[in-house]
C-alpha positions in Angstrom: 4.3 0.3 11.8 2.5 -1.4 14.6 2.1 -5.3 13.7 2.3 -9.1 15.2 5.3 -10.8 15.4 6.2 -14.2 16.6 7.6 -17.6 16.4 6.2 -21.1 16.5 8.6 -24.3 17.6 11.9 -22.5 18.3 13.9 -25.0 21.4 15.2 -22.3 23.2 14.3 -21.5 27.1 11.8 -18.9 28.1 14.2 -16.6 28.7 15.7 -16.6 25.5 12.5 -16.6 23.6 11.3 -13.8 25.7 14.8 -11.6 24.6 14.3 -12.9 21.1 10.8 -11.1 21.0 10.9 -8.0 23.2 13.8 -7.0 20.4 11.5 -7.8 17.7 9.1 -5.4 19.2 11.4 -2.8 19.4 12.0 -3.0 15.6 8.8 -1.5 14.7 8.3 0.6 17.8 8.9 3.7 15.9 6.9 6.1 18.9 5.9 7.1 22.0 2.2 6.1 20.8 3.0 2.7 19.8 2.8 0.6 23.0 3.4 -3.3 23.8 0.9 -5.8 24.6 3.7 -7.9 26.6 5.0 -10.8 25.4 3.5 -14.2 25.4 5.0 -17.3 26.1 4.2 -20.9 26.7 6.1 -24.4 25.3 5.8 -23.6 21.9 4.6 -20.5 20.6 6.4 -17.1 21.7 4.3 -13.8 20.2 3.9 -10.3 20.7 2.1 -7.4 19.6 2.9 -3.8 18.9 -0.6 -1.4 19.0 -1.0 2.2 17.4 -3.3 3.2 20.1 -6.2 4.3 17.6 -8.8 1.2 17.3 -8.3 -2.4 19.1 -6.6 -1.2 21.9 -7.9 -4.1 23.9 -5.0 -6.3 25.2 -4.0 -8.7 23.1 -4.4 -12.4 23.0 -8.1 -13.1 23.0 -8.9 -16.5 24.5 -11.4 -18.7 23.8 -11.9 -22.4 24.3 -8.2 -22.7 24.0 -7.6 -20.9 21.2 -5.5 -17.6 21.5 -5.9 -14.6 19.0 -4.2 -11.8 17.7 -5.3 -9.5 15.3 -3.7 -6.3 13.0 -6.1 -4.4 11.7 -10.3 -4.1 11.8 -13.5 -5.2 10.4 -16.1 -3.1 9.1 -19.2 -5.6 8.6 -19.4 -6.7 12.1 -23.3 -6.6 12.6 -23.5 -8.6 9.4 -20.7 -11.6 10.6 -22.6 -11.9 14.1 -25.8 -12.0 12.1 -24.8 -14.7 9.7 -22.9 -16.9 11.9 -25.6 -16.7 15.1 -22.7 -15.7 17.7 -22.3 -13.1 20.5 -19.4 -11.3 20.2 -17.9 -7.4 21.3 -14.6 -7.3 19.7 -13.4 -8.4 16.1 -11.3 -10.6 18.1 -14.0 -12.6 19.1 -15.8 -12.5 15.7 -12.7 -14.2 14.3 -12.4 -17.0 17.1 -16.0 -17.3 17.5 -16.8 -18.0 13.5 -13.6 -20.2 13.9 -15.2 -21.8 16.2 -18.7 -22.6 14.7 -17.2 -24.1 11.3 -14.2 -25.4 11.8 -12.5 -24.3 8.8 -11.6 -21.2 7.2 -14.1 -20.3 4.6 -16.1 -18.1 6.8 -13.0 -15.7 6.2 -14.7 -14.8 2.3 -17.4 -13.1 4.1 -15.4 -10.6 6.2 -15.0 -6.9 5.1 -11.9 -5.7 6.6 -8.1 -4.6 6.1 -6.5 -7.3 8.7 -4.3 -9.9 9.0 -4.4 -12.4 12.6 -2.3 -15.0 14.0 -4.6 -17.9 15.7 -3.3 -20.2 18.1 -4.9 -23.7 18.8 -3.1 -24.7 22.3 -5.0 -27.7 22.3 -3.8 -28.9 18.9 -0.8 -27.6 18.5 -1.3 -25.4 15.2 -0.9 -21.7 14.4 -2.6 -20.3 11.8 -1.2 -17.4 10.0 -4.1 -15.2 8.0 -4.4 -12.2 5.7 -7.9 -10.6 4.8 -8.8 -10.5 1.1 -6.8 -7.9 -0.4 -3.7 -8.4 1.3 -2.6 -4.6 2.6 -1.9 -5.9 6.6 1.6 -7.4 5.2 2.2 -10.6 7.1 6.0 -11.6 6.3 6.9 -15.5 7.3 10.0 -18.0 7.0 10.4 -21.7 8.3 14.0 -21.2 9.8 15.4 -24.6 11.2 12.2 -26.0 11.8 10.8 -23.1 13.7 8.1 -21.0 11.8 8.5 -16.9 12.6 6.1 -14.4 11.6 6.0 -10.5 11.5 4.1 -7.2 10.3 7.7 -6.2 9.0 10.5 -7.8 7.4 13.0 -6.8 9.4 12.0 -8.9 12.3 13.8 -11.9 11.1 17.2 -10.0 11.8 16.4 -11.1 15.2 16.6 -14.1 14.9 19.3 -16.2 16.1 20.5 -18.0 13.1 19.2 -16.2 10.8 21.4 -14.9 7.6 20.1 -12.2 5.8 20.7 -13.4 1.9 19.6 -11.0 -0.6 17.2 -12.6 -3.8 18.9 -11.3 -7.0 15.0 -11.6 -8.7 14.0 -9.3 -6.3 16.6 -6.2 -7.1 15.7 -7.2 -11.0 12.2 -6.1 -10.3 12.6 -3.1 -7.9 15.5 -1.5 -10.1 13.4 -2.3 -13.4 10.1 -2.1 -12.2 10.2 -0.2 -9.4 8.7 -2.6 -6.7 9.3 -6.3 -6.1 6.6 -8.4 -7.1 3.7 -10.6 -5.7 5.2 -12.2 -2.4 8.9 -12.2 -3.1 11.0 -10.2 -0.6 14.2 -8.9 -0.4 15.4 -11.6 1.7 15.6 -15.7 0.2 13.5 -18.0 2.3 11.2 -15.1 3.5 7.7 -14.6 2.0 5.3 -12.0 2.0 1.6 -14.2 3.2 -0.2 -14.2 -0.4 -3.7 -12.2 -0.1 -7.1 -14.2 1.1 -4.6 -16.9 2.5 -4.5 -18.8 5.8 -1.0 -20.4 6.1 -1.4 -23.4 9.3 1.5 -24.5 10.9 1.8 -28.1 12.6 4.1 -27.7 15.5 4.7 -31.0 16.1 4.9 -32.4 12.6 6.6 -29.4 11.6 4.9 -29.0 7.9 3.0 -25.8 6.5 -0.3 -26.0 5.0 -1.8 -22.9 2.4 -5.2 -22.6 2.2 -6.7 -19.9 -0.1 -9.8 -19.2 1.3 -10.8 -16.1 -1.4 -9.3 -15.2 -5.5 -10.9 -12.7 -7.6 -12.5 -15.6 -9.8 -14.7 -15.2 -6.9 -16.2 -12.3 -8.5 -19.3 -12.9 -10.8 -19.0 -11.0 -14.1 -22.0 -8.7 -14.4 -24.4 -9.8 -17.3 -27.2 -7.7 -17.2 -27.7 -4.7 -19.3 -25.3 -2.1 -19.4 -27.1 1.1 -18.3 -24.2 3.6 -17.9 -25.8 5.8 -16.0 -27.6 3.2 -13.5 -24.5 1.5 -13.1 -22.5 5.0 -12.3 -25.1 5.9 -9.9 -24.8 2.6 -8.1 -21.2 2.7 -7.6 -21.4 6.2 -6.3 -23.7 5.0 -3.7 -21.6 1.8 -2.6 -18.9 4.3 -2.2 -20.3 6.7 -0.3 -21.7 3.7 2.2 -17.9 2.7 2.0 -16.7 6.0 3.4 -19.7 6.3 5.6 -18.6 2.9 7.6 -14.8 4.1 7.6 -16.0 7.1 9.6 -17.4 4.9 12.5 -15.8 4.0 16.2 -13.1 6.0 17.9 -10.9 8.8 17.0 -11.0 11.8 14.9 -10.8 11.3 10.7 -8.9 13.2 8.4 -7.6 13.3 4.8 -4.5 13.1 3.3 -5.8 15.1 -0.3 -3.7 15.4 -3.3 -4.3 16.8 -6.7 -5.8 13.3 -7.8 -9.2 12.3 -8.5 -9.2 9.6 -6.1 -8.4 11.2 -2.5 -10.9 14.2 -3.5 -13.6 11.6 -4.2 -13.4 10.4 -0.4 -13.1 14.1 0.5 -16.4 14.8 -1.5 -17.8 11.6 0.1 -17.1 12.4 3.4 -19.9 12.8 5.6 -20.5 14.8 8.7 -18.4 13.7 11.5 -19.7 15.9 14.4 -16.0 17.4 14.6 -14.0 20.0 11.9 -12.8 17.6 8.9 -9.3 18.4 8.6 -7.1 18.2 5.1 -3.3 18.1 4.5 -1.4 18.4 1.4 2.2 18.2 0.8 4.4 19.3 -2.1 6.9 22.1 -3.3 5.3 25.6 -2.4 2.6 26.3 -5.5 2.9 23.1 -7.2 -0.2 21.6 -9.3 -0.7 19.3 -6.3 -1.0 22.0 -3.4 -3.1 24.5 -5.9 -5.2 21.5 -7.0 -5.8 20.0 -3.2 -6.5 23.6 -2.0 -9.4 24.4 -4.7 -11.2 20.8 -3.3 -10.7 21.8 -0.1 -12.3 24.9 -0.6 -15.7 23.5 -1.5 -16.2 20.9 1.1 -14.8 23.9 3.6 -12.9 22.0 5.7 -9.3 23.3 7.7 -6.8 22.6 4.9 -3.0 22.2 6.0 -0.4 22.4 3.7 3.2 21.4 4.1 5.8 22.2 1.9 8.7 20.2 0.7 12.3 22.1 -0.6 16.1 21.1 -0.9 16.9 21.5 2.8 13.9 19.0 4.3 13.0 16.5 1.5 15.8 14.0 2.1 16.6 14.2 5.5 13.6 11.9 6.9 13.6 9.5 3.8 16.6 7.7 5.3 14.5 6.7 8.1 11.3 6.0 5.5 13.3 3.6 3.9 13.9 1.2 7.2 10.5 2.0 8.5 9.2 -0.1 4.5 11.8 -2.8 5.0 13.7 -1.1 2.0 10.3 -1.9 -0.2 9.4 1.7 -1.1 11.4 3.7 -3.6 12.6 7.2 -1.2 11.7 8.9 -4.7 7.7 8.3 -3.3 7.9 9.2 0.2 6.4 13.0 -0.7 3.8 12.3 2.4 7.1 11.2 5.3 8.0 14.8 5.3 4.0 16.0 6.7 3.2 12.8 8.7 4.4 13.8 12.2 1.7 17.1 11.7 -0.8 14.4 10.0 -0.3 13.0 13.2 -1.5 16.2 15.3 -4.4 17.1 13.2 -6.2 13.5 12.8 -5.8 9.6 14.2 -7.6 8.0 10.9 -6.5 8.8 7.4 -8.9 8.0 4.6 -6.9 7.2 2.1 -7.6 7.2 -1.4 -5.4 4.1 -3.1 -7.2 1.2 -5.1 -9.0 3.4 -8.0 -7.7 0.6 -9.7 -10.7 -1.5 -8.8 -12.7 1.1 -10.8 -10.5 2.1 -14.1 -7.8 1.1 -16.1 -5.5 3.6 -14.9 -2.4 1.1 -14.9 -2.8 0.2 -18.8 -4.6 3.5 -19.5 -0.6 4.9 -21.7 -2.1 1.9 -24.6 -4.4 3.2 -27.6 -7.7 2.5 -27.5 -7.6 0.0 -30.6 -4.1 -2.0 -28.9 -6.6 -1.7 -25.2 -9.9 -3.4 -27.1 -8.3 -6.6 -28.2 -7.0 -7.4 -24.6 -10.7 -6.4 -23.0 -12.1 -9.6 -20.8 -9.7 -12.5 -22.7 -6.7 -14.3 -20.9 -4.6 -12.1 -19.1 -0.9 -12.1 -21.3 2.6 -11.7 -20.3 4.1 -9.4 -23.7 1.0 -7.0 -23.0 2.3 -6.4 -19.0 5.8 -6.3 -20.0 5.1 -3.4 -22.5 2.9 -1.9 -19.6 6.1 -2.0 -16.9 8.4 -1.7 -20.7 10.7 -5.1 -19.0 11.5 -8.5 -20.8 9.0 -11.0 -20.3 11.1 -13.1 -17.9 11.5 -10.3 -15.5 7.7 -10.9 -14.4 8.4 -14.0 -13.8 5.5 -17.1 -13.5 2.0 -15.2 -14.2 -0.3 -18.5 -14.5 -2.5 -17.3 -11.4 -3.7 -14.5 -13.4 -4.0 -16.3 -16.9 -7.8 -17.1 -16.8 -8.6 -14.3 -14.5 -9.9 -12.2 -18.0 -9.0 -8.5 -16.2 -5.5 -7.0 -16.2 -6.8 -4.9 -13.0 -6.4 -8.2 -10.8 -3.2 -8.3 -11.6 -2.4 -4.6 -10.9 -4.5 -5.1 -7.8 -2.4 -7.3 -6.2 1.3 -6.0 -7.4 1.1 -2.3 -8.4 -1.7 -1.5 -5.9 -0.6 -3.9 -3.0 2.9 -3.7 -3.5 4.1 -0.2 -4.5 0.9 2.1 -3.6 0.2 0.0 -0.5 3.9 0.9 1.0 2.9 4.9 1.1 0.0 3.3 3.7 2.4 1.4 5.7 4.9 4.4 5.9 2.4 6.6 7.4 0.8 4.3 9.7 3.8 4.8 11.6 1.7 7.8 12.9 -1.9 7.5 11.6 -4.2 4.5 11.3 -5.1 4.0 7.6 -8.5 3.0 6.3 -9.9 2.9 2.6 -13.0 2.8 1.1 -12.0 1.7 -2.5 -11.5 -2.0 -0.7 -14.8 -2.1 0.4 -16.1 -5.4 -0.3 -19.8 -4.0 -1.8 -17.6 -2.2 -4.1 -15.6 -4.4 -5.1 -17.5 -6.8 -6.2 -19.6 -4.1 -8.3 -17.0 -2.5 -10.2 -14.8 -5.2 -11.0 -17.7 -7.2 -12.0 -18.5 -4.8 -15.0 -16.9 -5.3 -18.3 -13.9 -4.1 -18.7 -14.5 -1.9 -22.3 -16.9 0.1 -20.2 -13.8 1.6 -18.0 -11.4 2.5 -20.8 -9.3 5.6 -20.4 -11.5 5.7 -16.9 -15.0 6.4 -18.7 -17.0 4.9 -16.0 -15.1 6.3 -13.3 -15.0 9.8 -14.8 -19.1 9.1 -15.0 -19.3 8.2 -11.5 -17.1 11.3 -10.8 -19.1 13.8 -12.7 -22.9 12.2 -11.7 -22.0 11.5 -7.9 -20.0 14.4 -7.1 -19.9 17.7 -10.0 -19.3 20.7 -8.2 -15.5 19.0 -7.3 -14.9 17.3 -11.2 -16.3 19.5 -13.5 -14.2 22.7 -13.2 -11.3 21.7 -11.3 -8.7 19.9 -12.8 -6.8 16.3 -12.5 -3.3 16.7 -11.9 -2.4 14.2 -13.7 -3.2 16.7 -17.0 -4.4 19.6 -16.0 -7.7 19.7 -17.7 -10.8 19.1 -16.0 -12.3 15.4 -16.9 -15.4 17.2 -18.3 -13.1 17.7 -20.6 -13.5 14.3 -22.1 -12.9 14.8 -25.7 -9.2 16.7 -25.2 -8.9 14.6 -22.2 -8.2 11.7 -24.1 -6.0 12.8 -26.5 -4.4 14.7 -23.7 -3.4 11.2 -21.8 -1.8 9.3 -25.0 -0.1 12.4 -26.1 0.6 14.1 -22.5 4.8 14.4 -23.0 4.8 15.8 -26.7 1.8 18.3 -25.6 3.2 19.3 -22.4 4.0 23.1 -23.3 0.4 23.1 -24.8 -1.2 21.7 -21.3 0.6 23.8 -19.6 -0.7 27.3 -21.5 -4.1 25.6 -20.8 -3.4 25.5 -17.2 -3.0 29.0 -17.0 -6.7 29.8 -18.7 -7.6 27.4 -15.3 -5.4 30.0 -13.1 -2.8 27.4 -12.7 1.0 29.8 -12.7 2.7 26.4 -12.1 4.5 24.3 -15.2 2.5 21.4 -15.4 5.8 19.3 -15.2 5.9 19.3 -11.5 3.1 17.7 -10.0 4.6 17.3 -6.6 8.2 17.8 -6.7 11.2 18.8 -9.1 13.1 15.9 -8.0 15.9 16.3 -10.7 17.0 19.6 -9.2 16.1 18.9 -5.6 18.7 15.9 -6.2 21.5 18.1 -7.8 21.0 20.6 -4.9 23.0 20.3 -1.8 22.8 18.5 0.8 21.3 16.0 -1.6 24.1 15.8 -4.5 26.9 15.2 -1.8 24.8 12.3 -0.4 24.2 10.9 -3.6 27.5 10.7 -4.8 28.6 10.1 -1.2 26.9 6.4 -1.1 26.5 5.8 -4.8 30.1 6.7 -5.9 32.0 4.9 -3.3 34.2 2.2 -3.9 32.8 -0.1 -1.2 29.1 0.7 -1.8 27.2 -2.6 -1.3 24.7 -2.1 -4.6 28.0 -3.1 -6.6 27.7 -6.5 -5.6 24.1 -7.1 -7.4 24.3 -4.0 -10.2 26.0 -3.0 -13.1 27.9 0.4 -11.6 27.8 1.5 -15.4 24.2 2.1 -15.2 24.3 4.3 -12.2 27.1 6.5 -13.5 25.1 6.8 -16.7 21.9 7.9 -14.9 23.8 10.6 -12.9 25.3 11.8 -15.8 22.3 12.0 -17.5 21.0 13.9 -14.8 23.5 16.1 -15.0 23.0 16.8 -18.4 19.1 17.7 -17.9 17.8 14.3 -18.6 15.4 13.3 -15.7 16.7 9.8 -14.4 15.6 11.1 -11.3 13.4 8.1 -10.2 15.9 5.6 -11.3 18.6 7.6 -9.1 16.3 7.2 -6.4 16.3 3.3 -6.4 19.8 2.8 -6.7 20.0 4.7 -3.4 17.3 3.3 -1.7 18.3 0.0 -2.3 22.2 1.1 -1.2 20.6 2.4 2.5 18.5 -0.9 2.8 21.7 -2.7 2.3 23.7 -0.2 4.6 20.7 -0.8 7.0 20.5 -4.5 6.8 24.3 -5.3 7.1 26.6 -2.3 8.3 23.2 -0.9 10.7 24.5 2.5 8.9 22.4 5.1 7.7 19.2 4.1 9.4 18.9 8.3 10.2 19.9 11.1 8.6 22.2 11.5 12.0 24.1 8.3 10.5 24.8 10.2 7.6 
């Protein structure tokens, strides 16, 4: 995806440097739309930017006073910064620099609304300052490599680096084989960090020493105390989100929606306000599944243009080769439903609205627990045996969760791994051809939602209230995909959720009262038989089954034998099939450069 990339302190002669970071560039130059700021070089710092051509297309670095800028990403509360801080300012650039500027530190930073991450350099002083916004979803990956500090939008850039050895953290394949993501800031790679969210990471070139300053934490949010009128509260967060759509809508090119069969992405659809072009739609799944027929019914009563795009055995593997290099190996290929409709997504709109964070509003993550087991663990200390049963791993696998302890809310936690870590990777994927924006990260929102109590949002009450009294006409009758009932259906609904595998035949005869023809067990694709079906099998067994596969070296072959077999034998182990192999490309990518398209193949 387009991104920053640089290096700070590396003795090497211009000429060198400048080699060092055109090839960095051309790692996440995927196409012809992504275009290069040039590279810039003085003593110290070498950096470069690559730009998507949607929003800040202004060349990159802004100066100011001796400080150079770059910047990934946008602000949304612009008026409001140049308001506060008394500055005059035209770009988001010069917000940054210019609030920089006027307090000499970092906490200004709390303030800002945005989805960013910036790279500051002080030429005078000889610092660079690495920064991520509040939430974290503008990845900022960083390593201190022989005294030289390097920096990059994706993790793949340190390959570029001259001595530079790729070493694989055995923690990490432990929590993307067992989990399904790697957690926090970890990465693939040893001595290579992900830039924890609200952070500002300065570098002293001439010392040579790192210092972290968190400049924002969810305890910054103020628990709500005041008295808890359901329907005032649901009415409130309906209108924060609506104003959080309504600002995402502003400056140039034409917005469009990526809509599934979920509540979430049909809330922004609902949401959407009148853009003065044709909103367009685009759904993607196997032909008639509860997804396309689901999206299609939304789409119908806002009227927009709806696309649909189809996914079978002879197209859905073929481009997830590719997905996995574009996500640094960080997104499980079983997840990549949207790679196969991006390049039209890319033809109909230039923003996305996306619909990931929900989590700021429910309990979505925890929702599989009773209610009695969910009420003792409401706003108390956040504990380690209740997350392990949630992700169903040993304790020790989620390694040192102190940060979150005192917190009181399991959704900060999901926030910043499940949300930022597995979710956020769909948004990185397709930014590759669209420029992603979304409204459940709005900072008015935020700090509502996750400031009410969390009893008030079990099994998603509250959200299914804000739902039903913002938007009806798109919640009461048509149903959630993720049970096939309406959520007016509260009462069945929640029995429905606990219960949803032992009940599936009986949700799917229910489904067909709604018109549904479609088993409710394939939301958006039958991966089990897509992956038995050729060309897929082959591969599988092609890269899994080979004596010199790479995976060996970190898992127990025995458990990928007894997942295919298992497969075979009508069990889904689908998803788990899919990590092992995503995990054996990244590998092939990373050391052999093999199978980085399905031409490689």
């Amino acid at each position: 995806m387009p991104g920053l990339i640089g290096f700070a302190g590396l003795e090497y002669n211009s000429e060198a440097r400048n080699s060092i970071i055109s090839k960095m560039m051309d790692q996440i130059t995927y196409n012809d739309r992504h275009t290069s700021n040039g590279v810039f070089l003085d003593e110290k710092v070498s950096c470069g930017r690559i730009c998507g051509n949607v929003i800040n297309e202004e060349v990159q670095p802004f100066l100011h006073n001796g400080l150079y800028i770059w910047l990934d990403g946008e602000l949304y509360n612009q008026e409001q910064i140049i308001s506060k801080e008394k500055i005059e300012a035209d770009t988001d650039m010069e917000i940054l620099i210019k609030c920089y500027c006027n307090n000499s530190n970092f906490n200004f930073l709390q303030d800002i609304d945005g989805i960013y991450s910036a790279v500051i350099y002080d030429s005078i002083n000889k610092k660079v300052h690495l920064i991520t916004d509040r939430y974290g979803y503008r990845y900022l990956f960083w390593s201190v490599q022989n005294g030289c500090l390097v920096w990059g939008s994706e993790l793949k850039i340190m390959l570029e680096m001259p001595f530079f050895k790729p070493q694989i953290d055995e923690q990490a394949v432990k929590e993307f084989i067992h989990i399904g993501f790697i957690l926090r800031n970890r990465t693939w790679f040893k001595g290579v960090e992900l830039l924890p969210t609200g952070t500002v990471l300065s570098w002293d070139i001439r010392e040579k020493k790192k210092d972290v300053f968190r400049y924002w934490w969810w305890d910054k949010i103020t628990p709500y105390t005041g008295k808890e009128n359901e329907n005032e509260l649901s009415e409130e967060a309906g209108r924060l989100f609506i104003n959080a759509v309504k600002k995402r809508c502003k400056g140039p090119g034409k917005v469009g929606i990526p809509l599934s069969g979920g509540l979430d992405s049909r809330f922004v659809l609902a949401a959407m306000p009148d853009c003065g072009y044709p909103l367009e739609t685009i759904t993607f799944g196997q032909r008639d599944s509860v997804d396309i027929l689901l999206a299609r019914k939304a789409a119908k009563i806002k009227g927009v243009k709806h696309h649909e795009y189809y996914i079978d055995s002879e197209n859905w593997l073929q481009n997830r080769l590719e997905g996995i290099w574009r996500t640094d190996g960080l997104k499980n290929m079983y997840h990549m439903h949207l790679i196969d409709a991006q390049s039209a997504m890319q033809g109909l709109f230039d923003i996305a609205l996306n619909g990931i964070g929900s989590a700021t509003i429910s309990d979505a993550y925890i929702s599989e627990f009773n209610l009695g087991e969910k009420r003792k663990e409401f706003d108390k200390p956040i504990k380690k045996n209740f997350l392990a049963r949630c992700y169903h791993v040993d304790e020790d696998l989620l390694g040192d969760i102190s940060e979150f302890e005192n917190l009181n809310k399991y959704n900060y936690f999901f926030l910043e791994n499940e949300s930022r870590r597995f979710s956020n990777e769909g948004i990185r994927l397709s930014s590759t051809f669209v420029h992603n924006r979304m409204p459940f990260f709005d900072n008015d929102f935020v700090e509502f939602v996750l400031a009410l109590p969390e009893a008030m949002k079990y099994n998603w009450s509250f959200y299914f209230k804000v739902l039903l009294k913002t938007y009806p006409d798109y919640f009461d009758r048509i149903a959630w995909s993720h049970t096939g009932m309406p959520i007016s259906c509260s009462g069945f609904l929640a029995f429905s959720i606990q219960m949803q595998k032992k009940v599936k035949r009986k949700l799917n005869q229910t489904m067909c009262r709604f018109g549904y023809k479609h088993p409710l067990g394939i939301g958006i694709c039958n991966y089990p038989e897509l992956i038995k079906q050729e060309p897929a099998g082959r591969f599988y067994q092609k890269l899994l089954f080979n004596p010199s596969a790479l995976y060996k070296h970190y898992i127990d072959e025995e458990m990928v034998v007894n997942d295919w077999n298992q497969l075979m034998n009508r069990t889904d182990r689908s998803d788990m099939l899919c990590r092992y192999l995503t995990f054996e490309i990244w590998l092939q990518q990373v050391f052999n450069n093999q199978y980085k398209k399905w031409e490689d193949a």
